[in-house]
N, C-alpha and C positions, 0 to 999 in steps of 0.2 A: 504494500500500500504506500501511497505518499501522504505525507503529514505535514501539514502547513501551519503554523505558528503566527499569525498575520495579527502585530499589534501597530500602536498610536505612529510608533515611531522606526520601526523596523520588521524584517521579515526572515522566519526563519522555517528551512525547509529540509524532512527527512525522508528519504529514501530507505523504507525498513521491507525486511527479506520475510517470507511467512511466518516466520517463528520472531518475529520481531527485533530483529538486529537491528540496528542500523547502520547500512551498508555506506550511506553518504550522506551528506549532510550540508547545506550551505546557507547563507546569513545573506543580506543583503540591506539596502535604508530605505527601500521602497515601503515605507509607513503610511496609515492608511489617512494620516495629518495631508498628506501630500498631494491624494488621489480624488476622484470622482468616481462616483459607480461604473461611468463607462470603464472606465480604466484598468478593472480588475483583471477581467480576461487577455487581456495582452500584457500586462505586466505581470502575471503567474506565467504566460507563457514564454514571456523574457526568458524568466530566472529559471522553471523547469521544464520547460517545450521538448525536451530530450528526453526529461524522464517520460512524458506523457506520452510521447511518441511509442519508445522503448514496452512501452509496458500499456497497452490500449486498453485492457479490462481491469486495472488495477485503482481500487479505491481511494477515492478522492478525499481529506475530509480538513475542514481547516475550522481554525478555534483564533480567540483573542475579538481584539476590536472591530475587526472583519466583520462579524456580525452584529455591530452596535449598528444606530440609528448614522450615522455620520461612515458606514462602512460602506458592504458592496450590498447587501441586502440584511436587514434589521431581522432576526432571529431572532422569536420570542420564548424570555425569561421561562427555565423549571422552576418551580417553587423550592424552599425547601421543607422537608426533609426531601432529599433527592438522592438517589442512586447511578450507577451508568444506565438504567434501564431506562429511567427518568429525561434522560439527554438522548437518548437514541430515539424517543417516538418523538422528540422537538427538532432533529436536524432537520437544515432549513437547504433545500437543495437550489442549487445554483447551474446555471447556465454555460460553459465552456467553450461551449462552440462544436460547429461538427458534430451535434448530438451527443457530446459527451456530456454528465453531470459529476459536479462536485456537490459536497454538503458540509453545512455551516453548522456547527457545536453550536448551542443556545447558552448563554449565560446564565446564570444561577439568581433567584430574589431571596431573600427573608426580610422577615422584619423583628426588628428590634424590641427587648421586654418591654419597651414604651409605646412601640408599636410606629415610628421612624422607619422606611423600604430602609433598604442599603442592596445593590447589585455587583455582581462580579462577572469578568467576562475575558477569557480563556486559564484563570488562576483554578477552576473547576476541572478543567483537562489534566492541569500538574498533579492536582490531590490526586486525584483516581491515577495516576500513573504511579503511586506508591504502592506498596506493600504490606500488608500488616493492617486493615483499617479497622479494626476491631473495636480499638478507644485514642483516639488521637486528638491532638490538638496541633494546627499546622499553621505555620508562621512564612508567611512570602511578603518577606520585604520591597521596596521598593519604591516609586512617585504615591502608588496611595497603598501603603501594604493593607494585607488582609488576615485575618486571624480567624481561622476556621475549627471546628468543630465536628469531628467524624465519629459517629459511632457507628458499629454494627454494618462496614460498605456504607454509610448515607452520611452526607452531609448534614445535618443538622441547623447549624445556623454558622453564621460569620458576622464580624465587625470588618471596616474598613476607617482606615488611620491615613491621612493626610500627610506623614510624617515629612516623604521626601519631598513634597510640592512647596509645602513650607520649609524646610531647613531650604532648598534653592531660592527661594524670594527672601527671606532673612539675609541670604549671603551676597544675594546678589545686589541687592537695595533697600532704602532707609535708612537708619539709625544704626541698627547691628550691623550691616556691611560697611559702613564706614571705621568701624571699629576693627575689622577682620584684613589680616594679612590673608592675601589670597592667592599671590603670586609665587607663594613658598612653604613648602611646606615643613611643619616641625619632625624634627628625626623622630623615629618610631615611641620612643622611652619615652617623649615630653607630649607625644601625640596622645599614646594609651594613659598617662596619667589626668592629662586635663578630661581625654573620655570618662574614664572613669570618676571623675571629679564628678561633671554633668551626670551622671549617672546616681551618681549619691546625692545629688542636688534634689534629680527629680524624684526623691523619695521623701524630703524636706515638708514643711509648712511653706504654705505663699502660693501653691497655683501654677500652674504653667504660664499665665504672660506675666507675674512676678519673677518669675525663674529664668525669663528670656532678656528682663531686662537687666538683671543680674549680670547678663552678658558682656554688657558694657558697663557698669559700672568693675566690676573684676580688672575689666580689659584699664579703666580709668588709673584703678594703684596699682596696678602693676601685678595682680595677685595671676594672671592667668598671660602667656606668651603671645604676639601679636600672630605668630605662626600656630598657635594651639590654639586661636580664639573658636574657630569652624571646630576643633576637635571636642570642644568643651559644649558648644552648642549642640552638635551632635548627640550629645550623651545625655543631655536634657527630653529632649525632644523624645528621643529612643526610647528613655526611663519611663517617661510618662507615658507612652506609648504601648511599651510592656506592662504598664502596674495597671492598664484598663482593663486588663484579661485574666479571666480566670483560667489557666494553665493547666487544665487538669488532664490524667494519662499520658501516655507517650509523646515526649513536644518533639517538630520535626521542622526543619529550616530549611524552605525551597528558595534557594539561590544561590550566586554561586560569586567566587571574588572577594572582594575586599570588605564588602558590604552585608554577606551571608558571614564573613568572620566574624565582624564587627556586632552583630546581632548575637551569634553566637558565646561574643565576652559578655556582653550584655544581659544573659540570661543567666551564665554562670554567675557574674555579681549577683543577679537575685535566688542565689541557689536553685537555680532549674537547670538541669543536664540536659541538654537540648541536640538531639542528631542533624546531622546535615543529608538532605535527601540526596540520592544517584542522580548524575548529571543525564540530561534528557528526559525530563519528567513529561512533561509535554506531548513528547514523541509517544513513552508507553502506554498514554492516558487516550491518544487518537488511536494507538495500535489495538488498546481492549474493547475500545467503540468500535473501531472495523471489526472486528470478532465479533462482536455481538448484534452488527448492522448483519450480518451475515447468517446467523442465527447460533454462532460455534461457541463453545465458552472461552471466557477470558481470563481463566487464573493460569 
């Protein structure tokens, strides 16, 4: 099958073998920020016209913002509690050309114990690409991370966190980025201390936009490095971030780099032992949907 990963700002595509390999794999910045609806079908067949060619009766199935109202075609929200079975009678098929169809993973709704939507959209193809979902609780960092909630195969419910939207408009402009060295960064030692600073901050008295502005006033005596100022703001943000959630059963961290690390000390400061999930989550979560679009099983 091929497995299309199609979000805001990039695209990413795998070439997986029956048994789920993946044999190839390629990235590209054709993000769906960039495109019009027309545009989808020639720009899939930019990037994988070979595989398509290559392989004529091989399942199409693509996830992420693709299917948002702003993608190639709007694929409407599973509820949750949701399972794969849940996403598989909502795939929203698409048009290729030449008769061929592709189909659109639907993103996931809950709502909140207040009763506030909150929706997710291709971070549902990562979960189900894990292993183990017995009792989990899953953590994908990111522009608006998400904290989910798996029991039993089903999603349950999730939160969504704004973290990374706001630490980039903080860094980037106003009051706090004028305070922030940004052109260099602090050697590793002075970075994780000020992180961890922010960290124990945001488990303080005062609030999250008391604790932000903390930022600049530290940065004013001297108590925080002009190279460590993003590091310390970091740790704020992220703290508070983490103490919204209740962590319960196995925690699991979908992402990858500097930033799935970075989450991961983060949890450890709050005594949670937190796994980092196998790279390619995505890919195994379209490959158990093509299994089950097919009627086969998918463990």
């Amino acid at each position: 099958m091929l497995a299309i990963d199609w979000g805001s700002s990039g695209f990413r595509a795998y070439r997986l073998g029956d048994d789920g390999a993946v044999l190839e794999a390629r990235t590209g910045t054709s993000g769906i920020a960039s495109l019009t609806p027309t545009d989808y079908p020639a720009v899939l067949r930019q990037q994988i016209g070979d595989w398509l060619q290559a392989a004529p009766n091989a399942a199409v199935l693509l996830s992420g913002m693709v299917g948002s109202r702003q993608g190639w075609r709007e694929a409407a929200y599973a509820s949750c509690p949701a399972g794969l079975d849940d996403l598989v009678v909502k795939l929203c098929p698409v048009e290729l050309g030449q008769g061929r169809i592709a189909h659109i993973v639907p993103g996931l709704s809950c709502r909140t114990h207040d009763g506030v939507p909150d929706v997710m959209r291709g971070e549902e193809t990562q979960i189900f690409g894990l292993d183990d979902l017995a009792d989990v609780t899953v953590c994908l960092p990111g522009t608006h991370s998400k904290h989910a909630h798996v029991r039993d195969g089903r999603i349950t419910g999730f939160a969504t966190a704004m973290t990374g939207e706001v630490f980039a408009q903080l860094k980037s402009q106003g009051l706090i980025a004028a305070m922030l060295q940004t052109d260099k960064a602090a050697d590793p030692d002075t970075a994780d201390a000020a992180f961890a600073a922010g960290l124990a901050r945001a488990g303080q008295a005062g609030g999250l936009l008391h604790h932000i502005f903390g930022v600049r006033t530290r940065r004013l005596f001297d108590e925080v490095c002009a190279a460590a100022g993003a590091d310390y703001l970091s740790g704020i943000l992220i703290g508070h971030e983490l103490r919204a959630t209740d962590w319960s059963g196995r925690v699991i961290i979908v992402g990858t780099g500097a930033l799935a690390s970075r989450y991961r000390k983060a949890f450890a400061a709050l005594g949670i032992a937190a796994d980092l999930a196998p790279d390619n989550a995505a890919a195994r979560g379209l490959y158990r949907l093509s299994r089950l679009l097919k009627g086969e099983r998918h463990d």
